[in-house]
Every structure is written in C-alpha cells, then in structure tokens.
C-alpha positions in Angstrom: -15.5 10.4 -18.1 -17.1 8.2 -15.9 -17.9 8.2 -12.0 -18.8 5.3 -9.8 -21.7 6.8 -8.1 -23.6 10.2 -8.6 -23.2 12.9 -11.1 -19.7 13.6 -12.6 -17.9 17.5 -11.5 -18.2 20.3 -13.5 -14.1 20.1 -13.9 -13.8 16.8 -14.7 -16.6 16.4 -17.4 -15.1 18.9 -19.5 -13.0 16.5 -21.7 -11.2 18.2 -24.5 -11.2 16.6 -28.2 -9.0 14.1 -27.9 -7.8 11.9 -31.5 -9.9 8.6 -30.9 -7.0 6.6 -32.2 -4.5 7.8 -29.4 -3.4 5.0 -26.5 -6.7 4.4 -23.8 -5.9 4.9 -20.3 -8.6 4.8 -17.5 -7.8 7.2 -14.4 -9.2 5.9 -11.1 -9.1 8.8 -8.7 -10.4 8.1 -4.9 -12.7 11.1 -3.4 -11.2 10.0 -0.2 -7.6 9.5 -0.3 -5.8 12.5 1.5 -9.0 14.1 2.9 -10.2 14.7 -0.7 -6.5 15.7 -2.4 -6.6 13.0 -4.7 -10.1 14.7 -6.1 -9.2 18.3 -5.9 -6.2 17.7 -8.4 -7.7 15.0 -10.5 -8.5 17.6 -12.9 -5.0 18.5 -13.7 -3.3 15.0 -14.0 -6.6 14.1 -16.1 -5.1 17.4 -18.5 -1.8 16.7 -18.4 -2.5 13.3 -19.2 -4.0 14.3 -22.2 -1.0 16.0 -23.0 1.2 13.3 -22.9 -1.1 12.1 -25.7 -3.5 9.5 -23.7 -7.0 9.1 -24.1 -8.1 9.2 -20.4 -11.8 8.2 -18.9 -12.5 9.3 -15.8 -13.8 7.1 -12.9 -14.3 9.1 -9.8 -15.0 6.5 -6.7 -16.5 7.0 -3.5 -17.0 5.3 -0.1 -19.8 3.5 -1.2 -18.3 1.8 -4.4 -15.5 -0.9 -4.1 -12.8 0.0 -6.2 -11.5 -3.6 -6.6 -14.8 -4.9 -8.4 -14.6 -1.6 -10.3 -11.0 -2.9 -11.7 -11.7 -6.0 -11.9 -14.9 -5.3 -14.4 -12.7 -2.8 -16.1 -11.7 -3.9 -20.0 -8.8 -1.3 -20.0 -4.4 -2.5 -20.0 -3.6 0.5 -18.9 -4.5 2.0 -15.9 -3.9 5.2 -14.4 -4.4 4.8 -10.1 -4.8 8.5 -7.5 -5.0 7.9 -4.4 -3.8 6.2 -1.2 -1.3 3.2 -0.7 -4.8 0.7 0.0 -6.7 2.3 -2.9 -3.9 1.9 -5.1 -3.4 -2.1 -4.1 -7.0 -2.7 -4.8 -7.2 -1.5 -8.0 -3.3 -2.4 -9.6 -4.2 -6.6 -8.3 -6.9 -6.5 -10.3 -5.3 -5.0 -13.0 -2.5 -7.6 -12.6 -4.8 -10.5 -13.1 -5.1 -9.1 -17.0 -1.6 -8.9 -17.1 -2.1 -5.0 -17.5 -0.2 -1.9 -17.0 -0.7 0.3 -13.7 0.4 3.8 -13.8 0.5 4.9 -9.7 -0.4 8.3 -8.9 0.6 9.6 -5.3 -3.1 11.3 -3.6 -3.1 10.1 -0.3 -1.8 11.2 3.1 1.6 9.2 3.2 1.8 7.8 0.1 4.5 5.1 1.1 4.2 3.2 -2.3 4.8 6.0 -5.1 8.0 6.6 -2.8 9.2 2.9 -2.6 8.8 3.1 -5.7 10.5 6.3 -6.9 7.5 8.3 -7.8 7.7 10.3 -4.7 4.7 12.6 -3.5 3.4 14.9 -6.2 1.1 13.6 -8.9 1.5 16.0 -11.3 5.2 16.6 -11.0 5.5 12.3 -11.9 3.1 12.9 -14.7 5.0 15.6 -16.1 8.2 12.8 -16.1 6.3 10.5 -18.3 7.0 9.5 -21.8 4.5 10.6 -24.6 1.8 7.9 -24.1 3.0 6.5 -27.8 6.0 6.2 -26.2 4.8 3.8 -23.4 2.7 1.4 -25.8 4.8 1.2 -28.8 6.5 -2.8 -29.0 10.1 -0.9 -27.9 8.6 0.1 -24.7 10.5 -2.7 -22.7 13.9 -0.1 -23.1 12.5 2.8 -21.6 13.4 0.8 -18.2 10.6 2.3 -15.9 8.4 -1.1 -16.0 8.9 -2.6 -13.0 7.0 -6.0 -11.6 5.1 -5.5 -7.9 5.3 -8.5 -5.1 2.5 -8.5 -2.9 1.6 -9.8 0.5 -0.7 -12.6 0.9 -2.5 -12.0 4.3 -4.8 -15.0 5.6 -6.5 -16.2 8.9 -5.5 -19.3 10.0 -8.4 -22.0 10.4 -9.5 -22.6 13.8 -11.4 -25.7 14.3 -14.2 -27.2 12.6 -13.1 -25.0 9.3 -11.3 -27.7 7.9 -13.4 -27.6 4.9 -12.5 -23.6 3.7 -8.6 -24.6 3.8 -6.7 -24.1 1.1 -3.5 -26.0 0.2 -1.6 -24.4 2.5 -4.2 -24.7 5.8 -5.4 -21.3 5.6 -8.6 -19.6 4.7 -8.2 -18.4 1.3 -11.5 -16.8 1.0 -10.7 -14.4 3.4 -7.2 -13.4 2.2 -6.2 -10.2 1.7 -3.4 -8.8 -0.4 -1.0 -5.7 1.4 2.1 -4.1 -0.7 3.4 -2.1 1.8 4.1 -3.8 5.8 1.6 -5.7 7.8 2.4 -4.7 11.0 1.7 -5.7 15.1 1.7 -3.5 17.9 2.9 -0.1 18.5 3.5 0.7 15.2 -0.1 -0.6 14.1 -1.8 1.5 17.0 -0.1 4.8 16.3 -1.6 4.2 12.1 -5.1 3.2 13.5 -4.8 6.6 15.8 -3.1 8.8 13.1 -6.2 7.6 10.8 -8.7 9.3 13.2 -6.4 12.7 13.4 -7.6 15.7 11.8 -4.2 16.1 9.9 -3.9 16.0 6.3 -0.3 15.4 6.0 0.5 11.3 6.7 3.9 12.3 8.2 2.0 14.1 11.2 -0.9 12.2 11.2 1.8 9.2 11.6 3.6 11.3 14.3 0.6 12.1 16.2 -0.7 8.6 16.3 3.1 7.3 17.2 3.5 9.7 19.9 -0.4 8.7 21.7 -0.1 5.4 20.9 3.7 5.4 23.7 1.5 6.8 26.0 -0.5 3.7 26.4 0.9 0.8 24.8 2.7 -2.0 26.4 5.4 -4.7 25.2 3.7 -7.7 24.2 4.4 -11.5 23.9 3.5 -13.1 20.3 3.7 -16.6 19.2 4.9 -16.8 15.4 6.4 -19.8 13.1 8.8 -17.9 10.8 9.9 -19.9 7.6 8.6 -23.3 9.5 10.4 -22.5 12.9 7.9 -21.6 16.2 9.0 -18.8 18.1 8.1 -16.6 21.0 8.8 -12.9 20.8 8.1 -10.2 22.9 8.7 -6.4 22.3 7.1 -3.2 21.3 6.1 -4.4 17.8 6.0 -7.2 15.2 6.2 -5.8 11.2 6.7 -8.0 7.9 7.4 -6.0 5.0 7.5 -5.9 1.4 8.7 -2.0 0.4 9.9 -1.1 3.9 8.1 2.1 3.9 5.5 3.4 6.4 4.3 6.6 8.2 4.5 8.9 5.8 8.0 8.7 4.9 9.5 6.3 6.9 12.0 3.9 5.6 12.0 1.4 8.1 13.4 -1.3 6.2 16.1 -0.1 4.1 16.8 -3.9 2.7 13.3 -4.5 1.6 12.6 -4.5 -2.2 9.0 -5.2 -3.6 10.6 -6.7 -6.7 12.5 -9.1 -5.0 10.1 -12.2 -4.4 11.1 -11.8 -0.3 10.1 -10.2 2.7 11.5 -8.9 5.6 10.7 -9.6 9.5 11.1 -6.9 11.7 11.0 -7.0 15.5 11.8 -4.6 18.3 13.2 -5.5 21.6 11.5 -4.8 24.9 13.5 -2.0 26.5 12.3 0.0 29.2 9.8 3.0 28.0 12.2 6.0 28.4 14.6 4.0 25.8 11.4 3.5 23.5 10.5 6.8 23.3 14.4 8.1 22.8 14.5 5.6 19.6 11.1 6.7 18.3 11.8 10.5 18.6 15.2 9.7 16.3 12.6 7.5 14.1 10.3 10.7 13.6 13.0 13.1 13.1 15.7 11.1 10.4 12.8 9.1 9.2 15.2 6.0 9.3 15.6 3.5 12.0 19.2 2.8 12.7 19.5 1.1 16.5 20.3 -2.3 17.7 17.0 -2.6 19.7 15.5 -3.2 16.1 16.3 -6.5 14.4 15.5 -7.4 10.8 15.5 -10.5 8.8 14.8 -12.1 5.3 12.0 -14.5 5.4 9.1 -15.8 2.3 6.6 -17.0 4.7 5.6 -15.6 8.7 2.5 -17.7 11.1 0.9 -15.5 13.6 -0.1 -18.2 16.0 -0.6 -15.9 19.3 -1.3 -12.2 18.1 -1.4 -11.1 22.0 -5.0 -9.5 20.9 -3.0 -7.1 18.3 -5.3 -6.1 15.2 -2.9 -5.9 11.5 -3.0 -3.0 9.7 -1.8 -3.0 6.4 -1.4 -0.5 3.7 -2.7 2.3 5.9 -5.5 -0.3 7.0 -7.3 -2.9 8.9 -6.3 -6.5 7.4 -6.6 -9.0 10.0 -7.4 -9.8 13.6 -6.2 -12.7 15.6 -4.1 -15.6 14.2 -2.9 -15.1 10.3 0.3 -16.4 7.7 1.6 -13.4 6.0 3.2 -14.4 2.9 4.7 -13.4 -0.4 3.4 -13.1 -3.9 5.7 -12.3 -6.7 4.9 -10.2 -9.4 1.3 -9.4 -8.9 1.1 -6.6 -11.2 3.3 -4.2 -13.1 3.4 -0.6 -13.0 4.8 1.8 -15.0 6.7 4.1 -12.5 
C-alpha cells in the first residue's frame, strides 16, 4: 500500500499475503470525500477486495496531492476509485487515456455517479456484487455485461480578446478545459451545491437540501445569453443546467432522459415564475427527488455557448468549473468502468 503524502494508517498497511500472480488493482481512496467516509471504510473494501481475489495497492490521497497527476503517472489497467463524484472523474479520465478499466466506489456525500450508474451508495455492498477478480480479466470478460463506456463533459472558456493565439479548433481555450460527468449547472441550482458544500452535514441529500432551501431565500431569476447547437438565444429563469447522467443533489434525478453512454446531452431550463410557485416546485423536488412540472423544460443537444453567464459561477460534479463565458460540450466514451 501506498499513500500520496505522509505515513500510511495502521489499518491499511496491514496487507495480507496475497498470491503475486493474482489480477493487480490499485484503490484510490480520497481522505476527503464524505467528511472522511471514503477513508474510514477503505479498510474494508481494500479486504473484501482481496477476497474477490485482486491484488490491491493502496493510494490514500489528500488535499495537498492532485489525484489526476497521481492517475495519470499510474502504470495500473485496472483501477479501483472511493470517493466523491469530482474525485472519481479526475482519476477514471486519466485512466481512460490508457484505455483502462475503472472500478467506481461510492465515498462521498451524494454520490450522484455510482447511482447513474447503478452502483447506488454503499461501497462495500457493490463490492460484495463483483465477479471473482479472474472473472473480470479473463478474455470472456466482455459477457459478463457490467462494462459500460463513460461520456464526459468538455467544459471550456471562451476566448475573449487578444487570446486568439490559446484557441483551439473550435475557438475555445483548451488549456483551461475541464472535464464534468455529472451536470454543469447555472444559477439556483449551482448556489444551493456551493452552499450545501460549506454545511456541516455529512449526508449530500441534506447538505443539498439545506443549500437549496438558503439559496430561495436570496436568489433571483436571471437573464443568460447561450448559442445551443449553433442557434443564439436569450433565457431567463431560475436556472440554466446541461447534463450528461441527469443526477444531482444527492439523489436527484433531474433528468430522467439523460444517459452518459449515449454520446448526448441534455439542456435544462426553468421558467421564471413568481417565487411562491418556485418554492412549491422545489419542495416536491426535495421530497420525490424527481422533477415532473411544466415550469421545467428539457432538451437534447451535443454542444451549449454560454455567451452572457449573468455573473453565475458553474459548478460541476459537486464543484467549481467555470466562471463567466464557457461551451459545454460532449465527449464520448472517455473511459470505461466496470460497474
């Protein structure tokens, strides 16, 4: 075992004999994801790992280190991911670009991905679903039927001028590009995930709540500017979201259609109705954890321009992306996981 930056845990260093000729898998567990979850049980997947007959080495990561570079100097096909929706992103694109295998493990607060994806929210109960490691690396692996190929989101500012020269082909700045699988989202929405990030709540489906509920209380429609698919448009409402999975919040499937398999994204808008209405839609939101109501609109796009973000930060993933003016596009088959 193996951690990114001080000395490894008692727990986790005590590896048991494992046969040197069964399958390699290294386990990237975040410190951080789910105020420290992800840690606390890392001890047990890294076990029952073992008993599904993998070789596992350990790589504990903390704030300090940057899990992508981690990956991305990582040798290993198969790779075992615990943590939050953005740690797992960072880590499974990089894996991607080796054309290896990610194995997502649900630590964070919401975890929005492993359920997308069918995984659902316990770590240990997924791993306990898992083929015998021989299983998943012999040539008939390809029936077993859980590999599944991941679209991303491409997330890039837009070139303001006199940065002519850091375009890429398609007149954005691709240094600065970002990659999101979950939504990248505008306004309310984004507020109440940058609030519910600063709550003291452990669980993403009340930190989500919480932020959702503050964020009513002082939010206000806004007007954006956005090219969708080539054609400008003005929009005004209570939030701007394009999504790949169609889950957010801990839980919420907000876009029912979306498919992160599909090579397509979805646009999702929400009228500007008076705040009494807002808040009557958003309590059904919080309690079903679907949105059903014809103040929200939704439709199938590959490629979204924010040219007026209103002032709006992105969040994406459970994170900051962007700020300002940004195309949001979509990547196809980025990596695979084995879910």
């Amino acid at each position: 075992m193996t951690r990114a930056s001080n000395t490894p845990t008692a727990e986790l260093s005590q590896v048991p004999f494992v046969d040197p000729s069964a399958p390699s898998l290294q386990l990237f567990v975040s410190a951080l994801s789910g105020r420290g979850r992800a840690l606390r049980l890392a001890p047990q997947a890294a076990a029952l790992l073992r008993e599904r007959g993998w070789e596992v080495e350990v790589v504990v990561t903390h704030r300090e280190d940057d899990p992508g570079q981690l990956a991305a100097a990582s040798t290993h096909q198969r790779v075992g991911v615990f943590g939050g929706d953005g740690y797992i992103a960072h880590i499974a694109s990089e894996v991607g670009k080796r054309g290896g295998i990610v194995i997502p493990l649900p630590g964070g607060r919401g975890n929005d991905l492993c359920r997308c994806l069918g995984i659902g929210t316990d770590a240990l109960a997924h791993i306990g679903t898992l083929p015998q490691a021989s299983e998943i690396v012999s040539p008939q692996a390809g029936t077993i039927g859980r590999f599944r190929d991941v679209d991303a989101m491409r997330v890039a500012p837009l070139a303001h001028a006199g940065e002519a020269q850091n375009l890429d082909a398609q007149g954005v700045l691709s240094s600065e590009a970002s990659q999101v699988l979950g939504l990248v989202s505008f306004g309310l929405d984004a507020l109440a995930n940058q609030i519910g990030n600063e709550s003291p709540f452990s669980s993403g489906t009340l930190a989500y709540a919480w932020g959702a509920v503050c964020a009513l209380a002082k939010f206000k429609p806004r007007t954006m500017e956005i090219e969708v698919d080539g054609q400008v448009r003005r929009i005004r409402g209570w939030l701007v979201s394009v999504s790949n999975s169609g889950w957010f919040g801990g839980g919420i499937n907000i876009v029912p259609t979306s498919n992160p398999s599909d090579g397509k994204l979805e646009l999702l808008t929400v009228d500007p109705v008076p705040k009494h209405q807002a808040i009557r839609v958003l309590a059904r939101v919080l309690a079903t954890r679907r949105v059903d109501d014809p103040i929200v609109h939704v439709e199938t796009v590959s490629r979204v321009k924010i040219l007026d973000s209103a002032g709006l930060i992105a969040m994406g993933d459970g994170d900051q992306v962007a700020h300002g003016s940004v195309e949001i596009s979509v990547q196809p088959g980025v990596f695979r996981v084995f879910a």
